[in-house]
C-alpha positions as CSV (number, residue, x, y, z in Angstrom):
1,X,-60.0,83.9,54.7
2,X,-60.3,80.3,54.6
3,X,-61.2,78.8,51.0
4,X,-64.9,76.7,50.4
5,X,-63.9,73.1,51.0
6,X,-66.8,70.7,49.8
7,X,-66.1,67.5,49.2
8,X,-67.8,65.7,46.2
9,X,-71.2,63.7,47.0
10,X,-70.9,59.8,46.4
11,X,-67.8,57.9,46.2
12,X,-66.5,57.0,42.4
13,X,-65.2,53.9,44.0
14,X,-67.9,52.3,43.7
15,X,-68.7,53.2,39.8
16,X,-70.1,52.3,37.7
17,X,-73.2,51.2,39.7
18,X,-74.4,48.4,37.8
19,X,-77.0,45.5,39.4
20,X,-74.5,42.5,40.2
21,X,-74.7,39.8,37.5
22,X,-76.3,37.0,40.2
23,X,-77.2,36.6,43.6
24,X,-74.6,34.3,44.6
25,X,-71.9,36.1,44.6
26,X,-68.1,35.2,42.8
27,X,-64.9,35.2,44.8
28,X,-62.5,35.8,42.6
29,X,-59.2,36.4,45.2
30,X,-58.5,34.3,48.2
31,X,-55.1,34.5,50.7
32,X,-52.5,33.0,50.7
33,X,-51.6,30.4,53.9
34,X,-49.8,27.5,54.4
35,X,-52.6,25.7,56.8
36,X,-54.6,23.3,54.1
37,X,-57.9,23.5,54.8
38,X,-61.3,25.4,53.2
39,X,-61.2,29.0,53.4
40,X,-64.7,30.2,53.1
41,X,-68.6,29.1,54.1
42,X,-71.7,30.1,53.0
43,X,-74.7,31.2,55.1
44,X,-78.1,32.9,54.9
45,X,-79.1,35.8,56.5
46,X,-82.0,35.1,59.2
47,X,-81.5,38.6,61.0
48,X,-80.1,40.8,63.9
49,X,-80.1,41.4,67.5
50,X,-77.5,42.3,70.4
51,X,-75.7,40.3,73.2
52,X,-73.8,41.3,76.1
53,X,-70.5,40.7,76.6
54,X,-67.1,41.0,78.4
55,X,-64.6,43.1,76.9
56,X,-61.3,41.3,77.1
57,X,-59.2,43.5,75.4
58,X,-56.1,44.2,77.4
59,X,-55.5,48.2,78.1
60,X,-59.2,49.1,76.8
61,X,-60.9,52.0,79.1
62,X,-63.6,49.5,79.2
63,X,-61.4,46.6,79.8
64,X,-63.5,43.6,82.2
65,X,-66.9,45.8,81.5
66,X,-70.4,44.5,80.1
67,X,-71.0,46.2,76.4
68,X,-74.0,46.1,74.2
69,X,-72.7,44.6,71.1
70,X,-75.6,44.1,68.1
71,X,-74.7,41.2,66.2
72,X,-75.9,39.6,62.8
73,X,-77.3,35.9,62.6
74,X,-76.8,34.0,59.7
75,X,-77.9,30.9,59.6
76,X,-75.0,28.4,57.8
77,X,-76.4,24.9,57.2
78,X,-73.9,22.1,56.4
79,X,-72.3,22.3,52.4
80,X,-71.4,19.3,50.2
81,X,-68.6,18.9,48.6
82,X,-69.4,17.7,44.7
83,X,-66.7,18.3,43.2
84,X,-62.8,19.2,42.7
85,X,-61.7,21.5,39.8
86,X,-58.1,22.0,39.0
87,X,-56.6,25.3,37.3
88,X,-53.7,26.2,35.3
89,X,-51.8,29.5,35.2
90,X,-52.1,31.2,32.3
91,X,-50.7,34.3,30.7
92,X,-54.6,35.5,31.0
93,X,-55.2,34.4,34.1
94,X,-56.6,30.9,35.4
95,X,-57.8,28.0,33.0
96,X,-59.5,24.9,34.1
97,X,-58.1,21.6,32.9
98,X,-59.8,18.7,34.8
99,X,-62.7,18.1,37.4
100,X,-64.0,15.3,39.5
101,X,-67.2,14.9,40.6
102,X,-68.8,12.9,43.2
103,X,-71.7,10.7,42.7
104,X,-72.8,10.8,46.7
105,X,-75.3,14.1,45.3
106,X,-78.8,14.6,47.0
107,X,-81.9,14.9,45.4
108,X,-82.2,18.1,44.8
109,X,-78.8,19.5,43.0
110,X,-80.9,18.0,39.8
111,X,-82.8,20.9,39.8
112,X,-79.2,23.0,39.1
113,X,-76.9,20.3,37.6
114,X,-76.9,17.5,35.4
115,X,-74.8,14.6,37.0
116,X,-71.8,13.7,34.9
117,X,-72.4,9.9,33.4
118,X,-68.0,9.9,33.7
119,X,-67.6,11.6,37.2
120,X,-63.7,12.2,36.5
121,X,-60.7,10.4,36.9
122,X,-58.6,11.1,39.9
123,X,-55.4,9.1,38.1
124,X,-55.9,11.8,35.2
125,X,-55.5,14.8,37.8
126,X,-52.8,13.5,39.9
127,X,-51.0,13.0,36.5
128,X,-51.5,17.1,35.3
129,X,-50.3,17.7,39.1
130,X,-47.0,15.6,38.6
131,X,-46.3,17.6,35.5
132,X,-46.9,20.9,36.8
133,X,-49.3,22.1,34.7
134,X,-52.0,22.4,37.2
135,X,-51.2,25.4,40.3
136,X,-54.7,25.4,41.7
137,X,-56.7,23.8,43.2
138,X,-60.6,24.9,44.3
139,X,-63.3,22.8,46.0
140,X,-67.3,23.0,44.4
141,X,-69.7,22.7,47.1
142,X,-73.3,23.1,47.0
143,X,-75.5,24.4,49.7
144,X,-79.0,22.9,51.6
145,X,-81.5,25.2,51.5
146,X,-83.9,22.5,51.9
147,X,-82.7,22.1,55.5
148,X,-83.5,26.3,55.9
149,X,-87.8,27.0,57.1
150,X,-87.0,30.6,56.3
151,X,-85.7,30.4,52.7
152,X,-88.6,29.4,50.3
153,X,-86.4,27.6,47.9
154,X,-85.1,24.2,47.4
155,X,-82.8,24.8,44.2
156,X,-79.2,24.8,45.9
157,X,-76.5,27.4,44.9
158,X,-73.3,26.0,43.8
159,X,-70.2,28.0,44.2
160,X,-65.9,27.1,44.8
161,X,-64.4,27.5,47.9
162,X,-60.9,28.2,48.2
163,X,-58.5,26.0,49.1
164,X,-55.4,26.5,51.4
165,X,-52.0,25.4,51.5
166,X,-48.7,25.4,49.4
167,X,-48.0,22.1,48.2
168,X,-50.7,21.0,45.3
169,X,-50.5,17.5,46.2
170,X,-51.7,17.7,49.8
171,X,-54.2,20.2,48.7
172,X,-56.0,17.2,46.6
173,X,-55.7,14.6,49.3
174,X,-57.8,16.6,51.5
175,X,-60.3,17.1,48.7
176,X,-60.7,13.5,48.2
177,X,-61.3,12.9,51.9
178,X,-64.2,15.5,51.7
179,X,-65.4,14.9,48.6
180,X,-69.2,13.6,48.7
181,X,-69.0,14.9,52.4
182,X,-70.7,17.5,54.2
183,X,-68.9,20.1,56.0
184,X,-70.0,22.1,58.6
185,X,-69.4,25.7,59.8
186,X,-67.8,24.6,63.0
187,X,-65.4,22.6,60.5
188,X,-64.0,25.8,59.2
189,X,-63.8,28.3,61.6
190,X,-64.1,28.9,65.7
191,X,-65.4,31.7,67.6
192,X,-62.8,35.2,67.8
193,X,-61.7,34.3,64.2
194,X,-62.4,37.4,61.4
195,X,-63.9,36.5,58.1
196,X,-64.6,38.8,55.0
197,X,-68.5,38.9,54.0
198,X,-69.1,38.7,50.4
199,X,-73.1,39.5,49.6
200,X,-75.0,41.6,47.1
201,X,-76.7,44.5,48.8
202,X,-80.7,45.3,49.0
203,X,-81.9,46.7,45.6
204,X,-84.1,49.9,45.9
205,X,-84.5,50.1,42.2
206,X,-84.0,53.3,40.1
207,X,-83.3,56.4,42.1
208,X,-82.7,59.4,41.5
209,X,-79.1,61.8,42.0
210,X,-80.2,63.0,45.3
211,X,-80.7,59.4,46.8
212,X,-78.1,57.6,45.2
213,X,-75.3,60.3,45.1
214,X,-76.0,62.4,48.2
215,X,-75.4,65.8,46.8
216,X,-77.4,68.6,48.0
217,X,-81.0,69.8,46.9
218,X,-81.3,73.5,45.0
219,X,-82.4,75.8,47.4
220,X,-82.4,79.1,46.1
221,X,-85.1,80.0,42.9
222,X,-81.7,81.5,40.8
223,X,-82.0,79.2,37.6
224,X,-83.2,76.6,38.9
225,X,-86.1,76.4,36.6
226,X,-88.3,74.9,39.2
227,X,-86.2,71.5,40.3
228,X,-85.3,70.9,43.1
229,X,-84.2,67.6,43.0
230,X,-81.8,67.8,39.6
231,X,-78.4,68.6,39.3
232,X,-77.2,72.3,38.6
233,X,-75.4,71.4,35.3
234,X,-74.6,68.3,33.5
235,X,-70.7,69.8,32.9
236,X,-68.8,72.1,31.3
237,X,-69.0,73.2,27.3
238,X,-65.4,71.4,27.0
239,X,-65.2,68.8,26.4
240,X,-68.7,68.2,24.4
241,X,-69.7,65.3,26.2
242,X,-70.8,64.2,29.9
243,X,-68.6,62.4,32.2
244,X,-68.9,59.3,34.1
245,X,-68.2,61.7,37.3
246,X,-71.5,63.8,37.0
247,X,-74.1,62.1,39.5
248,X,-76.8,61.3,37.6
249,X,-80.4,59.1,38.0
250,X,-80.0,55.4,37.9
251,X,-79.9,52.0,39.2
252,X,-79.2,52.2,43.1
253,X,-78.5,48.6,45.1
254,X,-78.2,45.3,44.5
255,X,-74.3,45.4,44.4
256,X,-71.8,43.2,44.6
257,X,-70.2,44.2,47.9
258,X,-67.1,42.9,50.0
259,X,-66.7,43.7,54.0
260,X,-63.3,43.3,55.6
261,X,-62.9,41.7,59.2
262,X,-65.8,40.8,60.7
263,X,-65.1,38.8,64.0
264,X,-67.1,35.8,64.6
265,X,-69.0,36.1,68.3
266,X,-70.6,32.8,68.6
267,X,-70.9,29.3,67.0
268,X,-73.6,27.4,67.6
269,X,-75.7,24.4,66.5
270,X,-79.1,24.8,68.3
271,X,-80.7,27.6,67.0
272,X,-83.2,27.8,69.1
273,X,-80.2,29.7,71.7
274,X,-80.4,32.8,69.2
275,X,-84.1,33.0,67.8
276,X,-86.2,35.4,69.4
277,X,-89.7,35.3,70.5
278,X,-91.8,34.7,67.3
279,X,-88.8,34.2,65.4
280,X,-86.8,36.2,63.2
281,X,-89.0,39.5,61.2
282,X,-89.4,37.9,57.3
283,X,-87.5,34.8,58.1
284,X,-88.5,32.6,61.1
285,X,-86.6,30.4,63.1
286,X,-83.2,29.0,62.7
287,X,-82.8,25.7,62.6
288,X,-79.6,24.6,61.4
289,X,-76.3,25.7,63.1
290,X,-75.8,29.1,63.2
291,X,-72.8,31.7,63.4
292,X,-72.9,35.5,65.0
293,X,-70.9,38.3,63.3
294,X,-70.2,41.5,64.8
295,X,-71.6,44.3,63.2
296,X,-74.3,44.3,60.5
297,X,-73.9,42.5,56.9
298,X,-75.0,43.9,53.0
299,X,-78.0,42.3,51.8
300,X,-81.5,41.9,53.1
301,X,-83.0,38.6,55.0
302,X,-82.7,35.9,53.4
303,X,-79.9,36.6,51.1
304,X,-77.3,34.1,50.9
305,X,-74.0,35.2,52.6
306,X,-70.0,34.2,51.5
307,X,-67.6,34.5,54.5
308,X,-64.0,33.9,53.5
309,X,-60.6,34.1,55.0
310,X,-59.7,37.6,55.9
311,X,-57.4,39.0,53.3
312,X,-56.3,42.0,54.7
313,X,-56.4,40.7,58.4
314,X,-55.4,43.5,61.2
315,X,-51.7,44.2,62.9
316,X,-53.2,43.3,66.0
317,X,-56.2,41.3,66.3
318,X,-58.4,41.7,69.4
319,X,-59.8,39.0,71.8
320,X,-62.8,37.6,71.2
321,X,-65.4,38.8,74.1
322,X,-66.9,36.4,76.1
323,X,-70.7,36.3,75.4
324,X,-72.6,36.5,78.7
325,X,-76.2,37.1,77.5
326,X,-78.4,37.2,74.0
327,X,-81.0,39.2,73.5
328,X,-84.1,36.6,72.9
329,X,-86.9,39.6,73.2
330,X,-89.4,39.8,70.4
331,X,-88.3,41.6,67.3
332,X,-92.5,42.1,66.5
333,X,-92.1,46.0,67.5
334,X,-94.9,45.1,70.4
């Protein structure tokens, strides 16, 4: 006789399920390459909707065949770089030492920053990179959500961006080239390139252990005391206290969560190509350039969106498919 094999409802991965911090989310880890150039954008999420395309990977069993592929839009206005901010190794991790800052800002970063009166001084930096003590190097940028119709917001996020490359040195003459600049998507990556999304999920709120941990209602009436919905027992009588493992009622969404290898379908900078009839459900039409990722994204519309360099990129990375048709029906439900 076989023995009862039921695995546990809810992954503890995940734990302890706590509403993220803030809505832009922080990068903390970023790969390691020897090309030096940004490694991550920043987007917001306008919607999604399917295209047909080719397949073009070689030896698939639906090799030079037209698939359905549903695709997210995310609609990446161009960032500015404001500043350069330089990092030390510690024995605790990384500590700031210097920053520059750029006085080419737009109107509206005063709603989020004051302006430094002493923007940096670039000698300064150079001189803490010629003595070793500074090992990284990131790039602040700021977003334009003035330029976005369906975001209702002018305040820009600020965030760092990664910077790539092994020799400090070249690492800050790029930055000085960009700094005060804008950069655009089509800047930092192509089409058939995979990127990690960074977002915080939709929030639901407080839920209860059936919702938010998946484990199974009480059927039967043997001491159940009239729940359904409740856990059988909150644990054993040793030890005397619960554990973190018993699924229990509580916060449910608005995480902090990190997808691996999406592949980039499409990169455009009309977005009229993409919107639909009537626009986009809750958001609109896109405006601004625009990028298509495979597969869906966390967070609702209008949520902003961090794509960075894949860091655990795949043995073998497929070809992109060539795009022969998107979907521009209406997304109305009529």
């Amino acid at each position: 006789m076989g023995g009862i094999h039921r695995p546990r409802r809810g992954s503890l991965a995940f734990s302890p399920r706590k509403r993220a911090k803030k809505q832009v989310p922080t990068i903390k880890t970023w790969p390691k390459s020897e090309e030096t150039r940004l490694q991550g954008f920043a987007g917001y999420k306008a919607g999604m909707t399917h295209v047909i395309a080719v397949d073009t990977i070689p030896g698939s069993m639906t090799e030079g065949m037209e698939l359905a592929l549903p695709v997210t839009v995310i609609e990446t206005p161009p960032l500015r770089v404001i500043g350069i901010r330089g990092y030390e190794r510690t024995t605790y991790g990384l500590r700031a030492l210097s920053e520059i800052w750029t006085n080419e800002m737009y109107e509206e970063l005063s709603r989020v920053v004051r302006i430094p009166k002493k923007p940096g001084d670039i000698g300064h930096l150079t001189r803490l990179i010629e003595e070793g003590r500074v090992s990284e190097l990131r790039a602040i940028v700021a977003t334009r959500p003035s330029l976005v119709t369906g975001v209702p917001k002018k305040k820009p996020e600020i965030m760092e961006m990664g910077v790539g490359g092994t020799d400090v040195s070249a690492k800050l003459s790029f930055l000085e080239q960009l700094l005060g600049k804008d950069v655009s998507i089509g800047d930092v990556y192509s089409e058939g390139q995979f990127v990690d999304v960074v977002a915080v999920t939709k929030g639901k709120g407080t839920q209860g252990p059936v919702k938010r941990w998946g484990i199974q209602l009480q059927k039967t009436k043997h001491k159940r005391s009239g729940k359904l919905r409740h856990i059988g027992n909150l644990g054993p009588w040793n030890p005397h206290h619960v554990r973190w493992t018993v699924p229990q009622a509580g916060q449910m969404g608005y995480f902090r969560r990190t997808e691996f290898n999406k592949m980039i379908v499409k990169i455009g900078d009309n977005g009229e190509e993409i919107t639909p009839a009537g626009g986009f459900l809750h958001y609109g039409v896109v405006r601004n350039s625009y990028v298509l990722l495979k597969g869906s994204v966390p967070g609702p519309t209008k949520r902003l969106i961090r794509l960075r360099d894949p860091i655990r990129l795949p043995a073998k990375v497929p070809s992109k498919p060539e795009v022969v048709y998107v979907s521009l029906e209406s997304k109305q439900g009529v």
